[in-house]
N, C-alpha and C positions, 0 to 999 in steps of 0.2 A: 676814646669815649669810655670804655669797660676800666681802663686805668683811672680814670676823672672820676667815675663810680666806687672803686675800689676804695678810691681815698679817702672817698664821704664818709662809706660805711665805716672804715675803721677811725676815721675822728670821729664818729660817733661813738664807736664801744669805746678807746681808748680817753676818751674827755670825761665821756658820763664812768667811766672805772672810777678815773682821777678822784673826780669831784667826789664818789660814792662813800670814798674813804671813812670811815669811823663818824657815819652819818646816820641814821631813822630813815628809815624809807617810811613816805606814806602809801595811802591805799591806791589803788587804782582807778581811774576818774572813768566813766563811759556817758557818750553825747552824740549828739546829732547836729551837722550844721548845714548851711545854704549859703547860697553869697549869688553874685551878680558874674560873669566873666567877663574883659577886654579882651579879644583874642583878635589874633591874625596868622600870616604862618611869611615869612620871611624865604627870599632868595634873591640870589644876583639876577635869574633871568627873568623875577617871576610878572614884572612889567606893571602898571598901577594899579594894587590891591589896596584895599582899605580894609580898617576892622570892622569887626562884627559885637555887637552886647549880646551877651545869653548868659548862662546861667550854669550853675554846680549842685550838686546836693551830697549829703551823704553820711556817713558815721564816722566816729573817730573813738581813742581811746589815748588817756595820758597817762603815762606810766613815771611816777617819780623815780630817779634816780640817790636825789638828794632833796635839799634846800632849796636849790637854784638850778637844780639841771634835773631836766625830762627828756622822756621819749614818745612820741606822738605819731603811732601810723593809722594812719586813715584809710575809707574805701568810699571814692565819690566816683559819681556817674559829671560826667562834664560833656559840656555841647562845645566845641568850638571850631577853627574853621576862620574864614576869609569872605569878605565881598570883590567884588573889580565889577566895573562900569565903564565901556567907552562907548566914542561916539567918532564916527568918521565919512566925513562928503567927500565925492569926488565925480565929474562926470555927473553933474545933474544929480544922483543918487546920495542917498543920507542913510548909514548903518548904525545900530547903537544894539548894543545886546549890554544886558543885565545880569549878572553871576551870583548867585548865595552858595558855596562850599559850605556842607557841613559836614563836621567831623565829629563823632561820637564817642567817646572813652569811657573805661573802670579804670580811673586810675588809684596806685596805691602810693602815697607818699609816704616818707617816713621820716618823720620830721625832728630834728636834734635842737630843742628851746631851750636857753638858758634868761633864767630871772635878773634882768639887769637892776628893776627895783622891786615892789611890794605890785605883784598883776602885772607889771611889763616885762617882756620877756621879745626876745631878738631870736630869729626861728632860722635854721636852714637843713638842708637833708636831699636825697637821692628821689625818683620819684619813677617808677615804670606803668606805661598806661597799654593798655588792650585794647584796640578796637574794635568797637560794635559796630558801627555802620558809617557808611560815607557816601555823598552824593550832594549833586550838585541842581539847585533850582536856576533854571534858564528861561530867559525873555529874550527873542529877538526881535525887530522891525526892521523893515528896508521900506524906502520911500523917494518919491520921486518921476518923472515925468510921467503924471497922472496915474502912477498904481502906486498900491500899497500892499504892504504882507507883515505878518503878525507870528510868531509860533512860541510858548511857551511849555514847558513841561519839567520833568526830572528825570536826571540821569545818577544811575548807580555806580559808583566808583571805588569802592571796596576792594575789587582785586586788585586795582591801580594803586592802592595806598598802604603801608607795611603795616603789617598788622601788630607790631610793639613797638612804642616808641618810651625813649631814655628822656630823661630829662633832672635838671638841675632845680631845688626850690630857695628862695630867700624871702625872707619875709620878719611882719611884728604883729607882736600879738599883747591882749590887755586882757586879762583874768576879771571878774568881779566876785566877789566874794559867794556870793549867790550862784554862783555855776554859769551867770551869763556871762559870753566872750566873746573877742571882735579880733580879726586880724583882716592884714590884707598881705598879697603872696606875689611875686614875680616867676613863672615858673621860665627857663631856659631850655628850650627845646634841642635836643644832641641829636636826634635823628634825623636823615632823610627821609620822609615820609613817599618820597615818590620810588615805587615798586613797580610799574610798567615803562620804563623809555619812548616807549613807541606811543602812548596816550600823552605823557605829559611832555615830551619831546627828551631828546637827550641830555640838553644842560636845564631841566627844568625842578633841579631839588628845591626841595621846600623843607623848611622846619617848622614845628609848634611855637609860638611864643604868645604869651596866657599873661594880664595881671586880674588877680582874683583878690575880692572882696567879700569877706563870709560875715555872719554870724551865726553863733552857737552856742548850746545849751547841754552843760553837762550833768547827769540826771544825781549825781552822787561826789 
């Protein structure tokens, strides 16, 4: 994983060098953007999860390198995280419990754009997020020869989950002349986020996997 990182960062400096060559650098661009998230969080044991919609926000800044190549890191707060849903009778009785995992991040990417035409531009870069908070909203019911039982609540799950996680970004993005811009991102989650064994079971890793959908407004 820290090699797959290593490598980003330096086709980053080494591409935006190349290109910099006997170029005008323009100014500095500063903005703000938001977007929608797809997320879920992937594993072999992790048994039937579904994804979640929520949401990103946050600031950005792009830094020309040249013509056609920039540097773009960001600092967004993101919600993401996993649903699961079963249902299982057996013996007269019927169980079904409801799961919403949220996962809370600062994450900072650092995004390597190159202009493939006039505002289109083909984006990828390294990306480390922090987590703020984690926990999990739960619905149980059990039912059946004439009882029934109910219990919902939240459970806090922050020490159970690594507190940085690595990750890869790929993505496109459309410029408008006016400073408004659209992309949308695949983020590839490199970490195990599971930090307790004994909570999540032993073979229970899980990774981030993000696709994000922004727009953004850059002030200058």
């Amino acid at each position: 994983m820290k090699r797959l990182l290593v490598s980003a960062f330096t086709f980053i400096f080494v591409f935006g060098t190349v290109t910099a060559q006997d170029e005008p650098a323009k100014p500095i661009s500063f903005g703000a953007k938001a977007g929608v998230n797809f997320a879920t969080i992937t594993g072999d044991d992790l048994g039937d999860v579904d994804g979640k919609t929520s949401f990103h926000i946050g600031v950005l800044a792009e830094i020309p390198i040249s013509d056609v190549f920039s540097i773009q890191p960001e600092l967004l707060y993101s919600r993401q995280g996993a649903k699961e849903s079963y249902t299982e009778s057996f013996s007269g009785m019927t169980f079904s419990e409801d799961l919403d995992i949220k996962l809370d991040y600062l994450l900072l990417p650092v995004m390597a754009k190159y202009y493939v035409t006039d505002g289109f531009s083909i984006e990828a870069g390294p990306q480390i997020g922090f987590l703020l908070n984690a926990e999990i909203d739960y619905e149980f019911s059990e039912s059946g020869d004439g009882m029934s039982f109910n219990e919902s609540g939240t459970l806090d799950i922050k020490d159970a989950v690594k507190s940085v996680d690595f990750g890869l970004n790929f993505g496109l993005g459309y410029k408008l002349d006016n400073g408004l811009n659209f992309n949308v991102r695949y983020n590839l989650g490199l970490t195990d986020g599971n930090d307790d064994p004994e909570f999540f079971d032993s073979d229970g890793a899980f990774k981030n996997s993000v696709i994000q959908i922004g727009v953004g407004y850059f002030f200058n």
